[in-house]
BAGUKE-128648 format. One record per residue: residue in three letters; x negated, y negated, z negated of N, C-alpha, C in turn. Coordinates in pm, whole numbers, plus 50000, padded with zeros to 5 digits. Layout:
BEGIN
@kedo ALA | nx X | ny Y | nz Z | cax X | cay Y | caz Z | cx X | cy Y | cz Z
...
This chain:
BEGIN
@kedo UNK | nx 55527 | ny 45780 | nz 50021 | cax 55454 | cay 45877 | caz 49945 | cx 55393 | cy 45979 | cz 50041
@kedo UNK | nx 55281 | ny 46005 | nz 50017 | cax 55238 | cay 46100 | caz 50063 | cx 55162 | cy 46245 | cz 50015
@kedo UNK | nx 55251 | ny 46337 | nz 50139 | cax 55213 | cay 46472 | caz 50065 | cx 55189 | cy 46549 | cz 50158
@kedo UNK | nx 55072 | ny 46672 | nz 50070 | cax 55004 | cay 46705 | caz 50120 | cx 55057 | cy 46880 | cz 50124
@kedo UNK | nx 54986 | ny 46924 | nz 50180 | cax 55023 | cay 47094 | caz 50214 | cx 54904 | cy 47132 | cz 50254
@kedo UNK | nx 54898 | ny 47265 | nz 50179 | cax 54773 | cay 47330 | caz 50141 | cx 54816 | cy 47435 | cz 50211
@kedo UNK | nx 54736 | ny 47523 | nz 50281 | cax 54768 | cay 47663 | caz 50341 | cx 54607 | cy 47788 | cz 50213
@kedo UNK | nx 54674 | ny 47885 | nz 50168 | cax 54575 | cay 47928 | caz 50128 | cx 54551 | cy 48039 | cz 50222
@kedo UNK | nx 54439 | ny 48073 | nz 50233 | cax 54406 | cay 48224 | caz 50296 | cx 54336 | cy 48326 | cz 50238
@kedo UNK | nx 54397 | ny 48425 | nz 50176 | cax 54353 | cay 48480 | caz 50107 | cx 54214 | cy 48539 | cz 50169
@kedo UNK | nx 54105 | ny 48553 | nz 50085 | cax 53961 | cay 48561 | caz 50120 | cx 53884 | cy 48723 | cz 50032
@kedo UNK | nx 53881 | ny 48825 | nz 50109 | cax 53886 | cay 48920 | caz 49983 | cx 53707 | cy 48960 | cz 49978
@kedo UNK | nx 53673 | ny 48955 | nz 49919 | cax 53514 | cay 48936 | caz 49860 | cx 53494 | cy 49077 | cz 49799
@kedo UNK | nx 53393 | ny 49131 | nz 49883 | cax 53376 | cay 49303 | caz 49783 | cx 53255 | cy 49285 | cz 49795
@kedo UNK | nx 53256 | ny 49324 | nz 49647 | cax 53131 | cay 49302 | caz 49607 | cx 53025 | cy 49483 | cz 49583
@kedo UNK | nx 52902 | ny 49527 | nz 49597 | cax 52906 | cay 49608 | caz 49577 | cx 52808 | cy 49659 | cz 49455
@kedo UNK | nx 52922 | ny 49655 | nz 49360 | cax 52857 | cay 49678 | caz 49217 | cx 52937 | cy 49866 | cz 49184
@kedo UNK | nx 52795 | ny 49939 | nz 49174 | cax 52829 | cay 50085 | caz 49217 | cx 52849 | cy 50130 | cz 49313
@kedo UNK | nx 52845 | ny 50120 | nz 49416 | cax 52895 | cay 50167 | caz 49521 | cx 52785 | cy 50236 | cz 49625
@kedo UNK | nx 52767 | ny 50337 | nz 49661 | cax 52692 | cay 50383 | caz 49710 | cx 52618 | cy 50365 | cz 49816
@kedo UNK | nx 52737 | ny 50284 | nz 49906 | cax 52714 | cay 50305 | caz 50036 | cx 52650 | cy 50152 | cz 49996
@kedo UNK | nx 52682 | ny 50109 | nz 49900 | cax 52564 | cay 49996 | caz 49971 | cx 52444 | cy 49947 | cz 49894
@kedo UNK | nx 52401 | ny 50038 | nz 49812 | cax 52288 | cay 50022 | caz 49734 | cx 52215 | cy 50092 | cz 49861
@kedo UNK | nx 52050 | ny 49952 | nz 49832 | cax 51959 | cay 49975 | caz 49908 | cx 51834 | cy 50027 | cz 49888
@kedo UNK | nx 51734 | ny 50132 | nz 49913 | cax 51619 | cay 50146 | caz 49850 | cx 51549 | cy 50057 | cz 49927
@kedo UNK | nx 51490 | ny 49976 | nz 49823 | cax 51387 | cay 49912 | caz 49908 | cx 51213 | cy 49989 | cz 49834
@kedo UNK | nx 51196 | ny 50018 | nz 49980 | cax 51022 | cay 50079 | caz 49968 | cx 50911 | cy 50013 | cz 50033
@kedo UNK | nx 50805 | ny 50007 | nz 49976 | cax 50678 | cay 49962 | caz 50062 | cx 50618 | cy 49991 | cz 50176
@kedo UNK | nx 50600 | ny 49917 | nz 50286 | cax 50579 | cay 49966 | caz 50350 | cx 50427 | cy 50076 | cz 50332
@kedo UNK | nx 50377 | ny 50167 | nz 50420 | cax 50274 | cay 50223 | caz 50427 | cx 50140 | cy 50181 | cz 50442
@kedo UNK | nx 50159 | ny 50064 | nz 50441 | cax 50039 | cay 50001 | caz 50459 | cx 49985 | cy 49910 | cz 50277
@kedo UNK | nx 50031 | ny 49948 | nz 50204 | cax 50017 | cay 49917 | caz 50111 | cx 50005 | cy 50010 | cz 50008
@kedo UNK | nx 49923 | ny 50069 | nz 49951 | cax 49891 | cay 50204 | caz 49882 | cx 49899 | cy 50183 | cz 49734
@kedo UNK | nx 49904 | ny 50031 | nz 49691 | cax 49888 | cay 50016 | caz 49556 | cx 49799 | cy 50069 | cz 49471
@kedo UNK | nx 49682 | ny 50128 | nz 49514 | cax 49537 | cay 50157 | caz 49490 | cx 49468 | cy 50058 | cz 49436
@kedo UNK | nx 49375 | ny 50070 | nz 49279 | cax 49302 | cay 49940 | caz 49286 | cx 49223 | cy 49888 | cz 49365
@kedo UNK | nx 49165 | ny 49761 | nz 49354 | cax 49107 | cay 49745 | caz 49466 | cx 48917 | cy 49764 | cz 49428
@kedo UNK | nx 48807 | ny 49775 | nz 49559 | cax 48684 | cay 49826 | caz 49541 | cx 48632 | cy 49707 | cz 49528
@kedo UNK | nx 48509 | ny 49777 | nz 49473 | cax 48439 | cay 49656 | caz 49377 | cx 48356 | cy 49600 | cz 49480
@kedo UNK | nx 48356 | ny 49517 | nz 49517 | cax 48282 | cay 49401 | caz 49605 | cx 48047 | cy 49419 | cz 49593
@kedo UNK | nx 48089 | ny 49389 | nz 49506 | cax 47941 | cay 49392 | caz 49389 | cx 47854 | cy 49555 | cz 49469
@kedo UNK | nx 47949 | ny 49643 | nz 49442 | cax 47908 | cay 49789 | caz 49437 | cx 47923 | cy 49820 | cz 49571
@kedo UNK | nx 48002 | ny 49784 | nz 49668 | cax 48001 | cay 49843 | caz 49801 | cx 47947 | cy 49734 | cz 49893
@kedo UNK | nx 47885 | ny 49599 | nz 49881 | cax 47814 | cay 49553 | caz 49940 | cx 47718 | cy 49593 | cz 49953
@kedo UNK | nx 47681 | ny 49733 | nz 49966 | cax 47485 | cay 49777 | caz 50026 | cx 47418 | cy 49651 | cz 50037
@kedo UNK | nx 47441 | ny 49604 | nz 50167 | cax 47327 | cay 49481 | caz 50272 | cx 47268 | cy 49380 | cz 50186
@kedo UNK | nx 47422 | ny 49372 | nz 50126 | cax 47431 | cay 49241 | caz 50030 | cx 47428 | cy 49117 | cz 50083
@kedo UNK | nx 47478 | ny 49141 | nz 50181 | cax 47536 | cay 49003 | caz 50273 | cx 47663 | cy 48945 | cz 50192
@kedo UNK | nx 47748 | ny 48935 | nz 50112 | cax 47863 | cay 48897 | caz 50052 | cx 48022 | cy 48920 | cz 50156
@kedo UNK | nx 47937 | ny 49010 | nz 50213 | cax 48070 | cay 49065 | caz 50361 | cx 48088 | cy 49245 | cz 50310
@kedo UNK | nx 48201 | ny 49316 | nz 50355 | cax 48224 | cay 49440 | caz 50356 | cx 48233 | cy 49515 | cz 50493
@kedo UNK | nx 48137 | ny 49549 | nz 50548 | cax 48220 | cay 49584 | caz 50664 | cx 48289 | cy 49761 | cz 50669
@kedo UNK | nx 48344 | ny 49770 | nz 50769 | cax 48400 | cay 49921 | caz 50778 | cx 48276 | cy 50015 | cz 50708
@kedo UNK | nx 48189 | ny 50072 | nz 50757 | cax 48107 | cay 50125 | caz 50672 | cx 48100 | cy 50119 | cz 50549
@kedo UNK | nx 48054 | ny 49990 | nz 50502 | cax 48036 | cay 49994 | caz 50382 | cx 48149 | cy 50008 | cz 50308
@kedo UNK | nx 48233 | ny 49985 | nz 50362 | cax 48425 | cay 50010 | caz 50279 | cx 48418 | cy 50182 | cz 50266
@kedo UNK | nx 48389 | ny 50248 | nz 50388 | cax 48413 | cay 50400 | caz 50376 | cx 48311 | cy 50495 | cz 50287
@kedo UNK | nx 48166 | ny 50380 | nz 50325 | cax 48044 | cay 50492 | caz 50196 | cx 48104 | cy 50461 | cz 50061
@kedo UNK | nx 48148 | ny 50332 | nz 50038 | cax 48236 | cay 50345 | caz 49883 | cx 48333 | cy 50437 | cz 49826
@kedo UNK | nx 48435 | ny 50444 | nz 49975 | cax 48551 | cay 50547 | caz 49912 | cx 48536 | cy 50672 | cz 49895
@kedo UNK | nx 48413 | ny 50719 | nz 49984 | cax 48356 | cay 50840 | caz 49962 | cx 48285 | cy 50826 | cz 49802
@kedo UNK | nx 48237 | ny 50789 | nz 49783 | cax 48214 | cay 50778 | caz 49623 | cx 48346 | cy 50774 | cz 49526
@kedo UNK | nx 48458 | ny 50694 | nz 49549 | cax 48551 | cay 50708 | caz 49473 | cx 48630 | cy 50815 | cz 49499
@kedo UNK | nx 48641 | ny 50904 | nz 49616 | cax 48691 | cay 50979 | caz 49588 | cx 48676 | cy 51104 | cz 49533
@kedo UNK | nx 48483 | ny 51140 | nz 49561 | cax 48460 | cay 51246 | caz 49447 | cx 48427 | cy 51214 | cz 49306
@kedo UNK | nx 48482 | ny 51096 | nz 49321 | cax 48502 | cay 51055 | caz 49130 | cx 48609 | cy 51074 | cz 49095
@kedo UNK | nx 48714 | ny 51022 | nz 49189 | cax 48868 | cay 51062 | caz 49143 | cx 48909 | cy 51291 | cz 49155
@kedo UNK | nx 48853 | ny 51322 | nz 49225 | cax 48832 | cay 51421 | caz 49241 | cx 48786 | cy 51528 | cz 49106
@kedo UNK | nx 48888 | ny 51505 | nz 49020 | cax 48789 | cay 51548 | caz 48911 | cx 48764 | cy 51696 | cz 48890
@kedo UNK | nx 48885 | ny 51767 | nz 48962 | cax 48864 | cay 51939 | caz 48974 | cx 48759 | cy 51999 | cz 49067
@kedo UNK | nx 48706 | ny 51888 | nz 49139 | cax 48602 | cay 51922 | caz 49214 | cx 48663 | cy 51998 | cz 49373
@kedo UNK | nx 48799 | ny 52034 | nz 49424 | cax 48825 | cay 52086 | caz 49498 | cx 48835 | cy 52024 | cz 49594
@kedo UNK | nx 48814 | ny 51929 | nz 49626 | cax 48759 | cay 51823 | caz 49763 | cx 48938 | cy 51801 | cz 49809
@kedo UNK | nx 49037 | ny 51788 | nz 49701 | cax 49136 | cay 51749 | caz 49733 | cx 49206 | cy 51649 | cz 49642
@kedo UNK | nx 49316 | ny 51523 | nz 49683 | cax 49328 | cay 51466 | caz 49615 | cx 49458 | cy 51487 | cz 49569
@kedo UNK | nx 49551 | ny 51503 | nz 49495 | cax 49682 | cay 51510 | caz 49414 | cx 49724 | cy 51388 | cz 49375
@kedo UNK | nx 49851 | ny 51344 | nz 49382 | cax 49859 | cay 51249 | caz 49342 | cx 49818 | cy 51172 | cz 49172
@kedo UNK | nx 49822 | ny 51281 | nz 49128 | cax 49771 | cay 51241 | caz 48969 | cx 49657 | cy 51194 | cz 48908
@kedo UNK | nx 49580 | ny 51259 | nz 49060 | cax 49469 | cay 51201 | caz 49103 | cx 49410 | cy 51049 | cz 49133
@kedo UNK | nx 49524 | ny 51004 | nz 49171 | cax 49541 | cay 50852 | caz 49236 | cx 49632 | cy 50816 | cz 49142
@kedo UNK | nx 49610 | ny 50771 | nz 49001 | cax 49750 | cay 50707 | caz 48916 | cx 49818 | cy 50574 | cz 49026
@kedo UNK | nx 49946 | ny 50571 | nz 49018 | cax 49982 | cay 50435 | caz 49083 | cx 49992 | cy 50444 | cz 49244
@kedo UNK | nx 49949 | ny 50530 | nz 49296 | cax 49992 | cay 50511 | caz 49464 | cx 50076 | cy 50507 | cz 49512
@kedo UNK | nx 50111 | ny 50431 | nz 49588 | cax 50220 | cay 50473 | caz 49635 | cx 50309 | cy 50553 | cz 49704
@kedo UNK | nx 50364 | ny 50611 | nz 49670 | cax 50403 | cay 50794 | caz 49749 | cx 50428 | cy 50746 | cz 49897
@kedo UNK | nx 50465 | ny 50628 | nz 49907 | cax 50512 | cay 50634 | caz 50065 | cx 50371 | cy 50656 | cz 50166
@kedo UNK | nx 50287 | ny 50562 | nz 50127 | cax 50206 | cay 50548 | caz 50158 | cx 50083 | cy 50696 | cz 50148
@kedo UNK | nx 50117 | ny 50745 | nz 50032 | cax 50038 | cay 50894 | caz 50032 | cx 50097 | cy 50980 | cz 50137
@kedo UNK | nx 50247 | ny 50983 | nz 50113 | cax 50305 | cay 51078 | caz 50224 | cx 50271 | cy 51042 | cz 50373
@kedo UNK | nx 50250 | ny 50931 | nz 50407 | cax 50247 | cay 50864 | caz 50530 | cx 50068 | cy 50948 | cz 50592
@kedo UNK | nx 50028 | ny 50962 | nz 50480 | cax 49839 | cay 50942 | caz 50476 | cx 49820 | cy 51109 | cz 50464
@kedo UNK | nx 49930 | ny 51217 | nz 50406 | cax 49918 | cay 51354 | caz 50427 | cx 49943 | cy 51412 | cz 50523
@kedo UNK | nx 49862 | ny 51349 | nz 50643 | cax 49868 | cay 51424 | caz 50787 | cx 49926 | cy 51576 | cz 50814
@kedo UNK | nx 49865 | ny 51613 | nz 50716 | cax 49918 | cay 51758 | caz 50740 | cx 50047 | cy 51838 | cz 50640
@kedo UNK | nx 50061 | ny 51731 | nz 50582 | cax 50204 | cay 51752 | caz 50539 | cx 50159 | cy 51878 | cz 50417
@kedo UNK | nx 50067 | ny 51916 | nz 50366 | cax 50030 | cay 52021 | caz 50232 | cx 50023 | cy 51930 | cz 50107
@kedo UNK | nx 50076 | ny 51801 | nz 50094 | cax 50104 | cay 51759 | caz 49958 | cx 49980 | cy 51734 | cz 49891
@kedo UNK | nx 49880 | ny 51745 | nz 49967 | cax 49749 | cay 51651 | caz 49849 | cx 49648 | cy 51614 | cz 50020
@kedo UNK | nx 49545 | ny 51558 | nz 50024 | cax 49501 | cay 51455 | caz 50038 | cx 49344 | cy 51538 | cz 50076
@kedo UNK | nx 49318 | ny 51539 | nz 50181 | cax 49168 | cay 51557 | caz 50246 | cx 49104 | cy 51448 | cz 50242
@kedo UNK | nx 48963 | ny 51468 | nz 50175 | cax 48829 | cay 51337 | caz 50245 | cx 48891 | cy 51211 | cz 50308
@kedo UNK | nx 48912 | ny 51278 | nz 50459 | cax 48960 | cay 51206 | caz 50562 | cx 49102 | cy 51160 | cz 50549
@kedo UNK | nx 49166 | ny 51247 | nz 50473 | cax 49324 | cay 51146 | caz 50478 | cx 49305 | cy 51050 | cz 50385
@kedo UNK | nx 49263 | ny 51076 | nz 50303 | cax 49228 | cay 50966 | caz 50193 | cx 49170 | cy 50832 | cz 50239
@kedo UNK | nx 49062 | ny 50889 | nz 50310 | cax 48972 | cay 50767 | caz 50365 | cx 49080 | cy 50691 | cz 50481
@kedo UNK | nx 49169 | ny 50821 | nz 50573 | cax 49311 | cay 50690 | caz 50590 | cx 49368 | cy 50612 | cz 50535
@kedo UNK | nx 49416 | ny 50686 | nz 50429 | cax 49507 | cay 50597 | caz 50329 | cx 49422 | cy 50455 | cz 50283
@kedo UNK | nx 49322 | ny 50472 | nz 50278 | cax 49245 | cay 50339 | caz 50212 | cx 49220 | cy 50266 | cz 50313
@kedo UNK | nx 49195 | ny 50322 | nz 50440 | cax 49171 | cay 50207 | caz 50565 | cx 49303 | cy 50148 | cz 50548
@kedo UNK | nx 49446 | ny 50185 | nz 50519 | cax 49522 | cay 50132 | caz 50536 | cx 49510 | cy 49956 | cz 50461
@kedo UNK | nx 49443 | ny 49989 | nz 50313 | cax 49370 | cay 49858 | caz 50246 | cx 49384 | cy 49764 | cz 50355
@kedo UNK | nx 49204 | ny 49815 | nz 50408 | cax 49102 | cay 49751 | caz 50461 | cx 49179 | cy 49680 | cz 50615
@kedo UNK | nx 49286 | ny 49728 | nz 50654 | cax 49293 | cay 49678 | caz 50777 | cx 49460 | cy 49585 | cz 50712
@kedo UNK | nx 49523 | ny 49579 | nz 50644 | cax 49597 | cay 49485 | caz 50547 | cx 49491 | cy 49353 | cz 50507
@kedo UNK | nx 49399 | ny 49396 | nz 50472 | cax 49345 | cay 49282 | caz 50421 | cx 49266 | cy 49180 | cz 50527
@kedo UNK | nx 49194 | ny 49268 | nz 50640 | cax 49103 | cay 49182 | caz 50722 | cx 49186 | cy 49080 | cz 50775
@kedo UNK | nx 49280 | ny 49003 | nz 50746 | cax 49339 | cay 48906 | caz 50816 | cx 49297 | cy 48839 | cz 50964
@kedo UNK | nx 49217 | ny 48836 | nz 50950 | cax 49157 | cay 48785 | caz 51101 | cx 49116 | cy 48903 | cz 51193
@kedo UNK | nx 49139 | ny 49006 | nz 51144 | cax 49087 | cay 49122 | caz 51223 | cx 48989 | cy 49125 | cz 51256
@kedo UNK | nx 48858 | ny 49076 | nz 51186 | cax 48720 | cay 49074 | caz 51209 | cx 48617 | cy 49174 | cz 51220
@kedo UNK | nx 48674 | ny 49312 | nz 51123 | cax 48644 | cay 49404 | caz 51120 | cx 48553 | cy 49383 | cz 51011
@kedo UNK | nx 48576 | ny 49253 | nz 50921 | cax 48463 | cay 49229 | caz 50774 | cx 48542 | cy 49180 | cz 50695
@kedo UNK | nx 48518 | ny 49253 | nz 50569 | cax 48628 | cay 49197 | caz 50453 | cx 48545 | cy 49086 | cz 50418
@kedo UNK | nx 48544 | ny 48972 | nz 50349 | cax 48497 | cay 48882 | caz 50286 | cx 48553 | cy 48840 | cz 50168
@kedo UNK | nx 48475 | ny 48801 | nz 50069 | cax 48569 | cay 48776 | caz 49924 | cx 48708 | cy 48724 | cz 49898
@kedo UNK | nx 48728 | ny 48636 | nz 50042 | cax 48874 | cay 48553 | caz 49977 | cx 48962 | cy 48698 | cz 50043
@kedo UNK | nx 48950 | ny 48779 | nz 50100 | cax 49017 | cay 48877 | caz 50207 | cx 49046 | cy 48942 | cz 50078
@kedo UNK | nx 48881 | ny 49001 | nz 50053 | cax 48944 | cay 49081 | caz 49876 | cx 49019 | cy 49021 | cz 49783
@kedo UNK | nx 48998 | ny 48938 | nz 49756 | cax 49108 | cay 48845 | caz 49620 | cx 49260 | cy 48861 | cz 49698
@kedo UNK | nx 49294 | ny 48918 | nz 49786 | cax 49448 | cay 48899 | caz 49849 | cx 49482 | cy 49042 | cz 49763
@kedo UNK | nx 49362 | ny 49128 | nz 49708 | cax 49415 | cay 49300 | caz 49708 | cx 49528 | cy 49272 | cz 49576
């Protein structure tokens, strides 16, 4: 007959349900603003079916004194429904909690240089369909 012998080892498994120390925030990185994305149609000037830097920045200058609706050449986040704070905070250079021309127009290059995949320095339609 043969017999067998089992050794157990006890195996203690913690799991972390509540526990502080090990809940994780996970955040986006900064390069992702969660901004809709610009209309292809409307910021192609040339009308080549390409975007380049320019034409990406004469657009956002349009969207942003549209989003701009108090007229104070600043942006608030309430301003931008949906952004992502990391990414706003990352883009408020100067740390005063709303959003200059130019930080803005950072924050959105952040888009434009996410999307150029090839680093061409030209968005092209399939580049936009990734937004």
């Amino acid at each position: 007959m043969c017999t067998r012998s089992f050794v157990f080892i006890p195996i203690t498994i913690t799991l972390c349900v509540g526990l502080p120390a090990c809940q994780t925030t996970i955040t986006p990185p900064p390069g992702m603003t969660d901004l809709p994305p610009i209309s292809m149609e409307k910021a192609d000037v040339n009308g080549d079916g390409a975007l380049d830097q320019d034409e990406f920045k004469r657009r956002l200058e349009v969207l942003f004194d549209m989003r701009d609706v108090d007229g104070n050449d600043i942006l608030v986040p309430s301003e931008l429904p949906g952004v992502n704070i990391n990414a706003y905070k990352h883009a408020d250079q100067n740390k005063s909690g709303d959003l200059t021309k130019k930080e803005y127009l950072y924050l959105r290059a952040l888009d434009f240089n996410r999307l150029d995949v090839n680093q061409d320095g030209v968005l092209v339609p399939h580049e936009i369909l990734r937004w």
